[in-house]
N, C-alpha and C positions, 0 to 999 in steps of 0.2 A: 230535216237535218239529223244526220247521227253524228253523236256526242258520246267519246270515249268514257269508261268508268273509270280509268287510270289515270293518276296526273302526270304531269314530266317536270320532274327533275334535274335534267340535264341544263333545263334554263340557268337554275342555279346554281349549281356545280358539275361540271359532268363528270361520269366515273362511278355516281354510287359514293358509300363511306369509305372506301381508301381513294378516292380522287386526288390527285396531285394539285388541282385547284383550289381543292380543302384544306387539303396540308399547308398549301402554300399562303391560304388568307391566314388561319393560323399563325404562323409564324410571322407573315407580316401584322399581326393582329399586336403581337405580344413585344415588337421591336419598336413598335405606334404607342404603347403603354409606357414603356420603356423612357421613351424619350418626351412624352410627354409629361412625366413625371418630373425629370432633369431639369426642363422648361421652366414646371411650376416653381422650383427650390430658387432657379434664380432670378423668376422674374420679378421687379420692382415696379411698382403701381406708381410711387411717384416719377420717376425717371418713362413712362412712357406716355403721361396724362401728358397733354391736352386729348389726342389721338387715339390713344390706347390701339395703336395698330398691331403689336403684340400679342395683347390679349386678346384683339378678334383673330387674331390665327392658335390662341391656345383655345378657345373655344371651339372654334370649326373643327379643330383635330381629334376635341373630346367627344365631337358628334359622328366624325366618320371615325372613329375606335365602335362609337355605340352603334352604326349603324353594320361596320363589319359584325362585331356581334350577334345581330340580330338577323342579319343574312346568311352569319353558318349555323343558328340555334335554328332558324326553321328546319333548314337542310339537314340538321342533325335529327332534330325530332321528327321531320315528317320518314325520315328512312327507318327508324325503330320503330315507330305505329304502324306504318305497313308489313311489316316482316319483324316482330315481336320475339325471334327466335333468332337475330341478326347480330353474331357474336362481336361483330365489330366496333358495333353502335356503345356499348358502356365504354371502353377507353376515350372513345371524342368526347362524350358527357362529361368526362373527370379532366379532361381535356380541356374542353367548357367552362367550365365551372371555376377552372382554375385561372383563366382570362377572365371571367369575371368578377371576380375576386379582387385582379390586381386592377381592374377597371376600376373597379368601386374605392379602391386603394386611392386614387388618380383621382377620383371625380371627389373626394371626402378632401383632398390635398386644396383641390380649385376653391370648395365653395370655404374653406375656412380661409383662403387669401383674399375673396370677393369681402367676407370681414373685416380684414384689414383694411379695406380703402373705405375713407375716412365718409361722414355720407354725402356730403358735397361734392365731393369726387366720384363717388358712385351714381348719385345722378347725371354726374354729366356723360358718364361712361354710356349712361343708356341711348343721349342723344344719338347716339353713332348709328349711321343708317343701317349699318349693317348688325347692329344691337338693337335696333329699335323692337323688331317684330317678333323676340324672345325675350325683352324688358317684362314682362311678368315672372317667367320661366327662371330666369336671372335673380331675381329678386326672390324668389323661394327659395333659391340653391343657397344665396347668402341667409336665410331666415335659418334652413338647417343647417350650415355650416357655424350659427351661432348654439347649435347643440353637442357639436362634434366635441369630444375630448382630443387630446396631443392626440399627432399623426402614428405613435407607434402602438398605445392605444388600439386605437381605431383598426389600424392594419391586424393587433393582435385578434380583435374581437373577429374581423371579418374572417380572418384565418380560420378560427375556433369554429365559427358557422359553419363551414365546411366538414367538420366531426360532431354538428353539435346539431343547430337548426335544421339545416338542408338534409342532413345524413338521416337524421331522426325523420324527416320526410320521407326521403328514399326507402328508411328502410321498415316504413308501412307499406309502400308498393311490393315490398317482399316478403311481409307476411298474408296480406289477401291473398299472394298467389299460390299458399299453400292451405285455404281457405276452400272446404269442400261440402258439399252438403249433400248424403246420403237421402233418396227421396225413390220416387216409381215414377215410370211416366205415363201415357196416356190409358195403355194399354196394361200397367200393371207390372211393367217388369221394371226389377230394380236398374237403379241410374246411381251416377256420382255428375251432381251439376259443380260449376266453377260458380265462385263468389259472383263474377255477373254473369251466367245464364239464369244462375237463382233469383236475382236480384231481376234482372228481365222479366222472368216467368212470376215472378211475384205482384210485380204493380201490372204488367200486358197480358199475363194467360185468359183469356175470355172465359175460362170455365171458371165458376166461383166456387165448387168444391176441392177443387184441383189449388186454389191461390189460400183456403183458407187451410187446409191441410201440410200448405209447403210453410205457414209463415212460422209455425212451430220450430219445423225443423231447422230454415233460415235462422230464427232462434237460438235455437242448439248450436249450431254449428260455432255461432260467433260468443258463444257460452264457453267453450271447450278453449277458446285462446284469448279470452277476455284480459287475461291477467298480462298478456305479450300486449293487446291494444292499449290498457290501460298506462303501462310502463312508456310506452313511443308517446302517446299525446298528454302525458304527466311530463315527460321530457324537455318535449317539443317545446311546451309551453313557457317550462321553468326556466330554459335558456332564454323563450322571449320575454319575460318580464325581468329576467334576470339585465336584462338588456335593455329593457326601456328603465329601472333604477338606475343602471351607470346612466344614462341621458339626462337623470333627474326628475322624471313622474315614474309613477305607481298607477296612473290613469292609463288600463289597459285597450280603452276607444279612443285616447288620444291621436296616435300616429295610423291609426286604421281612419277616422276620421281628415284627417289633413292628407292622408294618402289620395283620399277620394274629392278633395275639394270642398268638402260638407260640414255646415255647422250641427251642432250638438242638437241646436232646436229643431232646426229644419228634419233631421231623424225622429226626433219625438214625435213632430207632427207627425209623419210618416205612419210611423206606429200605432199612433193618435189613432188616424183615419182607419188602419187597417183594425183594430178593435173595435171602432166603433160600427165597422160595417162588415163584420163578418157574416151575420146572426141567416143573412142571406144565402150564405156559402153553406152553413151549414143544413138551412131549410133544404138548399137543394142536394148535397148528402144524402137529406132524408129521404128525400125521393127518387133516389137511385138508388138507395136501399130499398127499397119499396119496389122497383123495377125491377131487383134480385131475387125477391122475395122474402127480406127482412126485412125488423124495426129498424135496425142502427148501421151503416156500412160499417165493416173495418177498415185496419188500418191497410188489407191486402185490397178491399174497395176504391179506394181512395179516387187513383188515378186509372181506376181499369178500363177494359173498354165494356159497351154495349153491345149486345149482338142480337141486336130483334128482330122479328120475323121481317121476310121484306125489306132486309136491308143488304145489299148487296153494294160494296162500297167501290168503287172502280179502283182495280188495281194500277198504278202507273207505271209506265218503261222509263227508263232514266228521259230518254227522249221527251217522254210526255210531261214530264216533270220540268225541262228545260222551259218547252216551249208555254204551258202553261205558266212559270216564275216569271218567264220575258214577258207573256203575256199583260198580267196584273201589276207587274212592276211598274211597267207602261202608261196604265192608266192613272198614276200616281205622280211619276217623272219620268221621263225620257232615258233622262243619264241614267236612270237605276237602271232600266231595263237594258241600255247601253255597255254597261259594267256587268249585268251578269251574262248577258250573251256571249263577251270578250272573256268571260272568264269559263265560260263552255267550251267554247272555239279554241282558245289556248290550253287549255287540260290543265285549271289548276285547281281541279278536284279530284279524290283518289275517293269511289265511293262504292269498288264492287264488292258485293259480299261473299267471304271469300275465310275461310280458315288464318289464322295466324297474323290476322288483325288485331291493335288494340281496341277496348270498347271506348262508349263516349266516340265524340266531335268538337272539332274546334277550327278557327280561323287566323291565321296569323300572318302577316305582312314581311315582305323581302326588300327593304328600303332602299338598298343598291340598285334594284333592278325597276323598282316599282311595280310589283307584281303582291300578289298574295296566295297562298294553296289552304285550300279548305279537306278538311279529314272527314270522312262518316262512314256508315255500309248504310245503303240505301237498298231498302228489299220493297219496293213501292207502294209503302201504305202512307193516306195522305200526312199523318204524324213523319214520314219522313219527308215529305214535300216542305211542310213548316220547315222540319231544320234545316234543310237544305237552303230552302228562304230565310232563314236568320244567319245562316255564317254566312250568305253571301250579302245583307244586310250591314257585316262587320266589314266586307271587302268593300261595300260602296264607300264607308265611314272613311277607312286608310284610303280608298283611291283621293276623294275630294280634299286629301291633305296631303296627298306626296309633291307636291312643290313647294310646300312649307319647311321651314329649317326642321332636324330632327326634334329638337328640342319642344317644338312647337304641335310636336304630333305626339307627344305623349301625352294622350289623355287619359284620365285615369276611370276605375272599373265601371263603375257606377253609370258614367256618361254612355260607358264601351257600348254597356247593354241597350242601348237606346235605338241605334238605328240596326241591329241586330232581329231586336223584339218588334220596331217599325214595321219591317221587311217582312216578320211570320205574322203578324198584323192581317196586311193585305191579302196574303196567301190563304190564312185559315179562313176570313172572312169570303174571298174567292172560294173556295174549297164547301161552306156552308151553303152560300149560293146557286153552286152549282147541282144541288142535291136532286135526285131526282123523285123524292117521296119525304114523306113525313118520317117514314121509319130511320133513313138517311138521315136527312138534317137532324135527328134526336141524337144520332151514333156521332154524327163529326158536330156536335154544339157539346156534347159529351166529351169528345175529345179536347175540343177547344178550351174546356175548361179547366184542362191541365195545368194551365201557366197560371190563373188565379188563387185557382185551389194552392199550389207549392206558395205562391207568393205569401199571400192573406193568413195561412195555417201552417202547412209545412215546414217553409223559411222561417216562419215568426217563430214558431217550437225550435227551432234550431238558433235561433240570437237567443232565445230566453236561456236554454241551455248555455248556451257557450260563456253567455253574462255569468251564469252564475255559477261555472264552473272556475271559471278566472279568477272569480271575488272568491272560492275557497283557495284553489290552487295558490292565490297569494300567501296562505294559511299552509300548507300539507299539503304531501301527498294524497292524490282524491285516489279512494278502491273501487274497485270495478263495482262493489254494491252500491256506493254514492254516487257512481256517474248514473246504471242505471236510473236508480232513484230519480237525479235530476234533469234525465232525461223521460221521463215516464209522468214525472208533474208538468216541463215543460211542454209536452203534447197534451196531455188534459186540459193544461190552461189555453192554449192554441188553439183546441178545437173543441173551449168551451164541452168537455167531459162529453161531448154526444158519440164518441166512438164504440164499439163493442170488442177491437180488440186494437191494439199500442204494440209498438216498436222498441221495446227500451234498450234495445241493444244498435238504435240507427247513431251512437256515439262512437262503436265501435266501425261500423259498416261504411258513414259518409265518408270518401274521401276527402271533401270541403275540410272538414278540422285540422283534418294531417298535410294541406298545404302550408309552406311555408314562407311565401310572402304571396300575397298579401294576406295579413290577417285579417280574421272574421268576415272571410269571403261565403257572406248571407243576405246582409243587409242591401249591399247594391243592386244583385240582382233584383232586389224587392224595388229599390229605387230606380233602375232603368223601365222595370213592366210596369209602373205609375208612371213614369214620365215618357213612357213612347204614347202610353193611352192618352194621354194629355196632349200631345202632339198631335196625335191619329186624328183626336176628336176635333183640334181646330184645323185640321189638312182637310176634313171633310167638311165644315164649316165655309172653311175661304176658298174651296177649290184650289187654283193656282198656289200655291203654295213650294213648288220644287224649289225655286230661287233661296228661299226665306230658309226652308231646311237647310239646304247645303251650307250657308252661313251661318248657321247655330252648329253646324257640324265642324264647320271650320275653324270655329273658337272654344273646344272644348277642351282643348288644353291652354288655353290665353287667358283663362279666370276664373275665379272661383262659380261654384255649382248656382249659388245664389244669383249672379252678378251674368251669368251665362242669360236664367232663365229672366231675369229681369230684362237684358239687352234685346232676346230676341223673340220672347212672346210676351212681355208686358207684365209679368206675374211675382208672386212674394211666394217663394217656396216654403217658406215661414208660416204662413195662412193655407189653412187645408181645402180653400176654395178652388184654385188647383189639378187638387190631386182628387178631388171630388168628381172632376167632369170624367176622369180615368175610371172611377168607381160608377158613373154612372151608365157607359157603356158595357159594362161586365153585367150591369145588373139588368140592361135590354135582353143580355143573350140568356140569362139566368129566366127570364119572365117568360121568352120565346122558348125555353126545353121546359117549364113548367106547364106554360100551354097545350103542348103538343105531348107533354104524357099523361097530362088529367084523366084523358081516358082510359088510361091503361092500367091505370092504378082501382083496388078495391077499395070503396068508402066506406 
């Protein structure tokens, strides 16, 4: 079968960004705001209860406002990531942005009138068939709507985001792009890389004198405007705490925590486990330093590749890469491989590699149409195979919920990453398998253990920082030397001090910090790669398992993280018994690349 490397868009909206069908969701987007707004001013809870036939149609409206929303944001963003030079694409963003704004205006209106109704009346509201299968969803929106202050307020604050929060985001995208790093390349002759070729060539160059020599420079570069990053994520931040005080805490994990569904313990544990069982990640560090020909990796070591004699990795065609994903999908569920085939055959992937790309991947859902388009550049090394297998991971998630009310399919980050990381699961473990030598299986169990290594140290070095840049920032303005600083302890403590060279400047480099919602986007990811391994490990246990997944997929926005894993695997995410069977699988593949380089190493 040949499978295009370009997506189509035209499903979406056809025309490209000045499409008349864009315009026109738009405008009907903003007249839907409009009037739902007017709705909420006069409708009266007592005068439509017993029924509430009313407010199931102020509900439905505020879902299809959210779901046109999210059908021109894809369409929006998937046409500037492909064409990164597309002078059209920033006015629809501001565009955007500003529909969502008054959405948000609209939906702060709803959930402080769901307040008003008295609670006996609110229960009974939920009885309604057609409230019944968003009665948790409902009940959150009034839980925040008891935070909200007055409606002008509120409208003020959101407006202010828009120069304040989101801008301060924005406009760290615009200073990495003037972010260069003066270096040589293979051959010696001078180069000027971009903030990500450097960052590429930095964790993927196979040569280790070539990665330890660039991370200097990498260094410099982000030395030379530290005082411009400092300034954006001192901002960023002050507006947000600024903004969780009006709410009433000073608890800056609070709404990062309830965003995700997650108790305070259940992260502890988390953390728990991951300290207590790093000491392995590092042992094998050490032996891939030791495969380089040092005591201690660096921090350019980390996630690099192998390249040992004899190993000769098979390159993929996009093709082979299809058929291989439907492949292994397959022998896990049906539907998955059913859903990434449909989504080869429809072109809702754009993955050629190709100039004038942005970097990064991601997956995002078209809920009008019930489709989804996945972004990458796919140049066929198995590290793209995985990704490819995890956005389309994210596409199986949204498909087994698009008959769900919208409301019902917003699940939040943490969960997101679950059947995402499922999906790169089966592939990398396929990918291992298929090796055809020992030198292979060492290169792709090295590869593989990209996603542990980031979770268990990386990730963790980056919560420890951000904790404890928050807890000053509550204090002062933090200087480029103290973020250092407290990004330079927080990777020593993360990787237990065994490294030979630190990033202190990855404060300034993560784009993660300089997101602006949601915050402290670290920790979930850590929480979906534990809880897809915990999954993985009992899908291989019980066999037959597709049914039982899909159903845990289906209610990841119907209840809290705890109340999920309790319903559909039997488990206390509270207790690290859990998230142990996730660690104990990491530690098979950790035993299997220690085996297999005994030899190679001097004793």
């Amino acid at each position: 079968m040949k499978y295009s490397l370009n997506w189509d868009l035209d499903s979406l909206f056809a025309g490209g960004i000045t499409s008349s069908q864009l315009k026109t969701k738009l405008t009907q987007i903003k007249s839907a705001i409009a009037t739902l707004g007017d709705l909420l001013d006069r409708w009266d809870a007592a005068s439509d209860a017993p029924d509430y036939q009313q407010f199931v149609k102020l509900i439905d409206q505020l879902q299809a406002i959210d779901a046109g929303l999210a059908q021109a944001g894809i369409f929006i963003m998937a046409v500037g990531d492909a064409d990164i030079k597309n002078p059209d694409v920033a006015p629809k963003e501001a565009q955007l942005l500003d529909l969502e704004t008054q959405a948000e205006n609209v939906s702060g209106k709803l959930k402080k009138v769901l307040v008003q109704v008295p609670d006996a009346n609110f229960t009974a509201m939920l009885t309604r068939p057609e409230l019944q299968p968003i009665a948790f969803n409902l009940k959150e929106m009034r839980d925040a709507g008891k935070e909200l202050l007055d409606d002008k307020t509120e409208a003020l604050i959101n407006r202010l985001n828009m120069d304040g929060k989101a801008a301060w985001s924005a406009h760290y995208d615009s200073l990495v792009a003037t972010v260069s790093v003066p270096f040589k390349d293979a051959t010696g002759n001078s180069v000027t890389l971009s903030a990500g070729q450097a960052d590429n060539n930095l964790l993927g160059n196979a040569d280790p004198q070539y990665r330890a020599e660039l991370l200097p420079a990498w260094e410099q570069a982000w030395t030379d405007k530290e005082q411009l990053f400092a300034d954006t994520l001192n901002h960023l931040a002050g507006f947000r705490l600024t903004e969780y005080a009006a709410h009433g805490t000073t608890d800056f994990l609070r709404k990062p925590l309830k965003d995700n569904r997650l108790s305070a313990k259940t992260l502890a544990t988390i953390w728990q486990v991951v300290d207590d069982n790093k000491q392995f990640l590092l042992d094998y560090l050490d032996r891939k330093a030791a495969l380089l020909g040092k005591r201690h990796a660096g921090w350019q070591d980390v996630e690099a590749p192998l390249n040992l004699p004899g190993s000769h990795l098979h390159h993929f065609t996009f093709d082979e890469a299809a058929e291989f994903i439907i492949q292994h999908y397959g022998e896990f569920s049906p539907k998955m491989a059913a859903l990434a085939k449909h989504a080869f055959e429809h072109r809702w992937i754009e993955a050629e590699d190709r100039a004038g790309k942005a970097p990064g991947g991601w997956m995002e859902s078209a809920p009008e149409t019930n489709e989804s388009r996945i972004f990458m550049t796919f140049t066929g090394s198995p590290n793209d195979v995985s990704t490819l297998a995890h956005e389309l991971g994210h596409a199986f998630h949204s498909s087994v919920m698009s008959d769900l009310p919208l409301l019902r399919q917003g699940y939040a980050m943490n969960v997101a990453e679950t059947a995402s990381t499922f999906g790169e699961l089966i592939v990398a473990d396929a990918n291992v398998k298929a090796a055809k030598n020992d030198a292979e299986k060492i290169t792709l169990l090295n590869a593989k253990m990209d996603n542990p290594l980031a979770m268990f140290l990386n990730i963790r070095a980056r919560f420890l920082f951000e904790t404890h840049f928050y807890q000053l920032r509550q204090q002062k303005l933090v200087t480029p030397a103290e973020l250092n600083e407290l990004m330079l302890n927080a990777q020593k403590e993360a990787f237990g001090h065994d490294l030979s060279t630190y990033s202190p400047h990855l404060w300034a480099s993560k784009l993660h910090f300089y997101i602006d919602e949601p915050a402290f986007y670290n920790f979930p990811y850590v929480f979906g790669y534990l809880f897809s391994l915990g999954i993985y490990a009992k899908a291989q246990q019980e066999g037959n398992f597709e049914d039982a997944y899909i159903a845990l997929l289906r209610d990841t926005a119907n209840m809290s993280t705890e109340e999920l894993a309790q319903k559909h695997l039997g488990v206390d995410l509270t207790q690290p018994d859990f998230w142990l069977a996730g660690v104990k699988l990491i530690k098979r593949d950790v035993a299997e690349f220690m085996r297999l380089t005994d030899p190679l190493v001097k004793k």
